[in-house]
C-alpha positions in Angstrom: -30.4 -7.9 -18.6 -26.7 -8.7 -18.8 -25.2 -10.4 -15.5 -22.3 -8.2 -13.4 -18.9 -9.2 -13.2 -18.7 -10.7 -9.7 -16.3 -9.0 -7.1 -14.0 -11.2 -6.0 -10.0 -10.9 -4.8 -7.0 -11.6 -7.3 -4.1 -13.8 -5.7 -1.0 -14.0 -6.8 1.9 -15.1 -4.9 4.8 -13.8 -7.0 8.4 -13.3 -6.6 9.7 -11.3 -4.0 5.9 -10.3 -3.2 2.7 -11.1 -3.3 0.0 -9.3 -5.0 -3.8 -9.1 -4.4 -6.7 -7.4 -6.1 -9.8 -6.5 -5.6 -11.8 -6.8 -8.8 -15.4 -5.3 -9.3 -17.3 -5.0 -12.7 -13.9 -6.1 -14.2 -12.3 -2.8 -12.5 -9.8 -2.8 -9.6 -10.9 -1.2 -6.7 -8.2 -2.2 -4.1 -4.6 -3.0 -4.6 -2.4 -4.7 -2.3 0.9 -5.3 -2.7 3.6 -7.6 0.6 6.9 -7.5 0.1 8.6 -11.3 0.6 11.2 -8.8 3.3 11.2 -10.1 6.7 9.9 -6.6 7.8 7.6 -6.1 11.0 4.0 -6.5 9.7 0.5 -5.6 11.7 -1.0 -8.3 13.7 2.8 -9.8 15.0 3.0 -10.8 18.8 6.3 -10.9 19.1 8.5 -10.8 22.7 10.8 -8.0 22.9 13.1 -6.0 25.4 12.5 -2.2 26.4 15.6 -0.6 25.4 14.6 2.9 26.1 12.2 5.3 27.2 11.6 8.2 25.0 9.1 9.6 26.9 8.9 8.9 30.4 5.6 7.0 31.1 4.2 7.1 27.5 6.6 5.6 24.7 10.0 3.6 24.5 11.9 2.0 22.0 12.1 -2.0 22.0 13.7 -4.4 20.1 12.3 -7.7 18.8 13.3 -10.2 16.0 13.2 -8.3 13.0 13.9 -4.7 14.0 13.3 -2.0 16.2 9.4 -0.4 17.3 8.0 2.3 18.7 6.4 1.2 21.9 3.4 3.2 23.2 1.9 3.0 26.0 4.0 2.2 28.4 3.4 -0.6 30.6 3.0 0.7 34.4 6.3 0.6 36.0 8.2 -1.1 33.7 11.6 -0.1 33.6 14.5 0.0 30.7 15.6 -3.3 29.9 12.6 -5.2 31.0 11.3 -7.8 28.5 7.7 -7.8 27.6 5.1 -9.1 24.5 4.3 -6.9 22.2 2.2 -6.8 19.7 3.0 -4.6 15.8 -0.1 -2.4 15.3 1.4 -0.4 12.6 4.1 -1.3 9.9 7.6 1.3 9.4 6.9 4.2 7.2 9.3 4.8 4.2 10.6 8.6 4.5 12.7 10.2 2.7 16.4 10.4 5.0 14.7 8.2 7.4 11.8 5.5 8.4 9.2 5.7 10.9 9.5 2.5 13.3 6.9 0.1 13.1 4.7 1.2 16.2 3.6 -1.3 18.9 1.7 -1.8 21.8 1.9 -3.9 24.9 0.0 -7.9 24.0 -2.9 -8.4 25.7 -1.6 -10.7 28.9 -1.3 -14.7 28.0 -0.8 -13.8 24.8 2.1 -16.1 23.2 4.1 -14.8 20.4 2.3 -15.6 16.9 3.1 -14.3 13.4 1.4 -11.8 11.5 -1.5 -13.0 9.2 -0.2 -12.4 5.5 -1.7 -10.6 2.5 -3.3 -14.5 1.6 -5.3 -14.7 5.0 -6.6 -10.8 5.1 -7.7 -11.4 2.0 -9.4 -14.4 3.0 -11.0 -12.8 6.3 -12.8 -10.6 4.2 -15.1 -13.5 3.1 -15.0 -12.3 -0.8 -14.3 -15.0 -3.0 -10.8 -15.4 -3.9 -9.4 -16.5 -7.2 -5.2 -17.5 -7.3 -3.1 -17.1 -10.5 -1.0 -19.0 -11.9 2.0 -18.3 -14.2 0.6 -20.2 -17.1 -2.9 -18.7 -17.2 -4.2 -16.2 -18.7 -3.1 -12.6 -16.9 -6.5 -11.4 -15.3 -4.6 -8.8 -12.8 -3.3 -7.4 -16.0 -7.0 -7.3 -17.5 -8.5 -5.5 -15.1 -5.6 -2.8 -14.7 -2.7 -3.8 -12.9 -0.1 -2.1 -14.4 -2.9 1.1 -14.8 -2.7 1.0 -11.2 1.3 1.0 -10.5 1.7 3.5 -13.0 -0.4 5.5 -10.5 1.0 4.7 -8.1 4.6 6.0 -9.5 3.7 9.0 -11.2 0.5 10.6 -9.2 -1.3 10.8 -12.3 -4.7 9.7 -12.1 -7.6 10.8 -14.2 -11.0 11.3 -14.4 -13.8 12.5 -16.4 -12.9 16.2 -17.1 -9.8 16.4 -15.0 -6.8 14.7 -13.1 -5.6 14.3 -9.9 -1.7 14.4 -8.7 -1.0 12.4 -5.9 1.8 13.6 -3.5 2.8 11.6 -0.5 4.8 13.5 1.8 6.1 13.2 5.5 3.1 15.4 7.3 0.3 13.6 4.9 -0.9 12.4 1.4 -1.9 15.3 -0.9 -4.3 15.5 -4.0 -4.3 18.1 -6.0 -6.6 18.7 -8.9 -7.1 20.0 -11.8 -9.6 20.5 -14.6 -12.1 22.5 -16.4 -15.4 24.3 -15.4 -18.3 24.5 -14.4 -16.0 24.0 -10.7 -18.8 23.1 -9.0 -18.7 19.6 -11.4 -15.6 19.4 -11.4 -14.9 19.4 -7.5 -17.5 17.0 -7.2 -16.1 14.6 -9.8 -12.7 14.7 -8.3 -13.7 14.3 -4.6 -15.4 10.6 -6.1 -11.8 10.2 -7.9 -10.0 10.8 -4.4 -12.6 8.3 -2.6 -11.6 5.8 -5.1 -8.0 6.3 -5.2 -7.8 6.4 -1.7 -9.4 2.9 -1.5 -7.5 1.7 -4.3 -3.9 2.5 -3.4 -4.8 1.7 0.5 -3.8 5.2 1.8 -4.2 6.1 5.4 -3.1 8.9 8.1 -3.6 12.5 7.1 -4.9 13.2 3.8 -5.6 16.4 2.3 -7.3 17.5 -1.3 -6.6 21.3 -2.8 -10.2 21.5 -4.8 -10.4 24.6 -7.2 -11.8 27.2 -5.2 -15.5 27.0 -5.6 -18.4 29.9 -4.1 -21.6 29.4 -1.5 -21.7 26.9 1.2 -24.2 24.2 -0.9 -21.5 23.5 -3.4 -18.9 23.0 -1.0 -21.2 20.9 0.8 -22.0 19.0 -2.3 -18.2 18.5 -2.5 -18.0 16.9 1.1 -21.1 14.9 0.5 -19.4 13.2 -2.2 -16.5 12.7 -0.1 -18.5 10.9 2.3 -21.0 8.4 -0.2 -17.2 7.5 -2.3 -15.0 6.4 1.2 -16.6 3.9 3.3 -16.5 4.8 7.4 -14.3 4.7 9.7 -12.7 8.3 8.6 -12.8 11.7 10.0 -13.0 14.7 7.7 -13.0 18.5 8.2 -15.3 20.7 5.7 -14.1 22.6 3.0 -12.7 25.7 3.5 -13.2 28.7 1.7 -9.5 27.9 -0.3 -11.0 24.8 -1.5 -8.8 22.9 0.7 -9.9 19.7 3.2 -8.7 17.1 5.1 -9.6 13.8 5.8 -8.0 11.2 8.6 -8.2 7.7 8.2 -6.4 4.8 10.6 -3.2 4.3 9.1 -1.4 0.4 9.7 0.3 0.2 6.9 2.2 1.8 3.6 0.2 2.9 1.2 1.2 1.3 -2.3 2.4 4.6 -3.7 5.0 4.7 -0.4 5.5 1.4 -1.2 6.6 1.7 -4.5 8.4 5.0 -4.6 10.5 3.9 -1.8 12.4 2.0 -3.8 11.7 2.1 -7.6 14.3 -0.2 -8.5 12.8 -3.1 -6.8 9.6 -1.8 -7.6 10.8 -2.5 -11.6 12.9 -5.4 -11.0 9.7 -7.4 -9.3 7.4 -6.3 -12.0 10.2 -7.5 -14.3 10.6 -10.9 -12.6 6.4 -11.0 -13.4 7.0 -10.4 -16.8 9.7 -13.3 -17.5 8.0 -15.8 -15.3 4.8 -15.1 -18.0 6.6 -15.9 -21.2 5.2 -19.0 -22.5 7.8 -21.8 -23.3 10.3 -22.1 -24.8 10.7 -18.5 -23.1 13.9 -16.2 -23.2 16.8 -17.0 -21.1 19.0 -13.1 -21.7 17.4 -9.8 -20.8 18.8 -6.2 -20.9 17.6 -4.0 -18.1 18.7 -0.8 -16.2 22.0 -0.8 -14.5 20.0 0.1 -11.3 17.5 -2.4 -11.5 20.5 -5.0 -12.5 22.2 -3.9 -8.9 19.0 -4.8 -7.2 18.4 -8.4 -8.9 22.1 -9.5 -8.1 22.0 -8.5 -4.9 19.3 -10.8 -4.5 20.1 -14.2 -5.4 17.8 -16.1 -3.9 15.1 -14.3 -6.3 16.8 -15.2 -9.1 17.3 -18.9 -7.8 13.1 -18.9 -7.5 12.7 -17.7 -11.3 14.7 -20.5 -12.2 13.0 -22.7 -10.7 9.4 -21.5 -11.7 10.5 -21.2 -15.5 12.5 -24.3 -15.6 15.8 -22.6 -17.0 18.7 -19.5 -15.0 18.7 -16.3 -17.0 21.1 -14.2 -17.9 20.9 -10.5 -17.0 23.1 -7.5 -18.3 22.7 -3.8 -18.2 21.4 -1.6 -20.8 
């Protein structure tokens, strides 16, 4: 009897990010993706000033180094303009026109500021085995499906045996939709262990909802729900299906999922994959690439970026726009 794959995490510190994946049976399960952005990250203690009270008794606005947060609760009697500790218990939420604050909460007393653990050390507290890439190995993020997985990310599009799902995030929650081909009763069922999956993989919390095709009798929409419930690990909250096919699921939300993430800013999203790609090519390597004029904006504007893939390939690079 052949041996499985073992399930272990994918490290990569790269430029401008770091990526980690969660690889089972040669498969990714999870994806992570941290942006190298000085942004307000889950698990910060940071000390910050009350700078006003947005709802009298429950929420304010502070300030701390790195940006603004959502404060909630409120300490009992403190005032505008007091200092406090706070610590980041969920990270800013891309929207489109505007961002969600990062969200905090008051530290527990004698708690000193500290940083936020980074992707490297959740990773680590999960007690899988980790394995870190390098540059000048062979690419196992890319054999088990990386770019499979941002591609999904971008577009929605994710398939599965005799249909496909669309993902949609939007402001009020993230939306499946599916599609497919009868017997419905299969096909619901097959899709709700799609949306488990992708839910996991693409690290998507809050309000989540899933249009199934509208199927008949209580058992099959139960059937459906079951197999909502054996594809998502616990903690979640979920309604049942309703007679329109439709349900909802809740799940704690500290952080962007990876299609947020990416969509937020798709030339970055490119230009770090890009700076993937060239740190990969095996000597002598290429020193002039043509790329997209917005994806050129992005890289210039970052310099320091640039500096690091010069000093990880051993030669600067010359970029010009398509």
């Amino acid at each position: 009897m052949a041996e499985c794959a073992p399930i272990e995490w994918l490290f990569e510190a790269g430029i401008g990010e770091a990526r980690a994946a969660l690889v089972e049976d040669g498969a990714i399960v999870e994806a992570r993706i941290e942006l190298d952005d000085g942004a307000l990250r889950v698990g910060a203690v940071l000390a910050a000033r009350l700078v006003e009270i947005t709802v009298k008794g429950r929420e304010g606005r502070v300030t701390v180094a790195g940006g603004e947060a959502i404060l909630s609760p409120l300490p009992a009697g403190i005032t505008q303009g007091a200092a406090l500790t706070v610590e980041i218990v969920r990270e800013a939420i891309p929207e489109a026109g505007r961002a969600k604050l990062a969200k905090a909460m008051p530290a527990e007393p004698g708690t000193h500021p500290a940083p936020a653990p980074d992707l490297l050390a959740r990773i680590t507290a999960s007690g899988l085995p980790i394995r870190t890439l390098r540059a000048h190995e062979p690419d196992a993020l890319e054999a088990a499906g990386w770019s499979e997985v941002l591609e999904e990310a971008l577009t929605g599009e994710i398939a599965f045996p005799g249909g496909a799902l669309r993902l949609s995030p939007t402001p009020a929650m993230t939306l499946f939709d599916v599609d497919g081909y009868p017997p419905l009763e299969a096909l619901a069922v097959n899709a709700a262990q799609a949306v488990g999956a992708a839910i996991l993989r693409h690290d998507i919390g809050g309000s989540i909802g899933i249009d199934f095709p509208t199927i008949e009798g209580k058992a099959a929409r139960q059937a459906v729900a079951a197999a909502i419930d054996a594809a998502l690990p616990l903690p979640f909250e979920r309604t049942a299906m309703n007679g329109f096919g439709f349900l909802q699921i809740v799940r704690r939300r500290a952080r962007v999922s990876l299609p947020e993430l990416l969509r937020a800013d798709r030339a970055g999203a490119e230009a770090r994959a890009l700076l993937r790609a060239i740190e990969r090519i095996p000597p002598p390597g290429t020193r002039h690439h043509r790329i997209r004029p917005g994806v050129l904006a992005w890289l210039t504007a970052r310099p320091a970026l640039l500096a690091e893939l010069a000093r990880r390939t051993g030669m600067t690079h010359d970029f010009e726009a398509i």
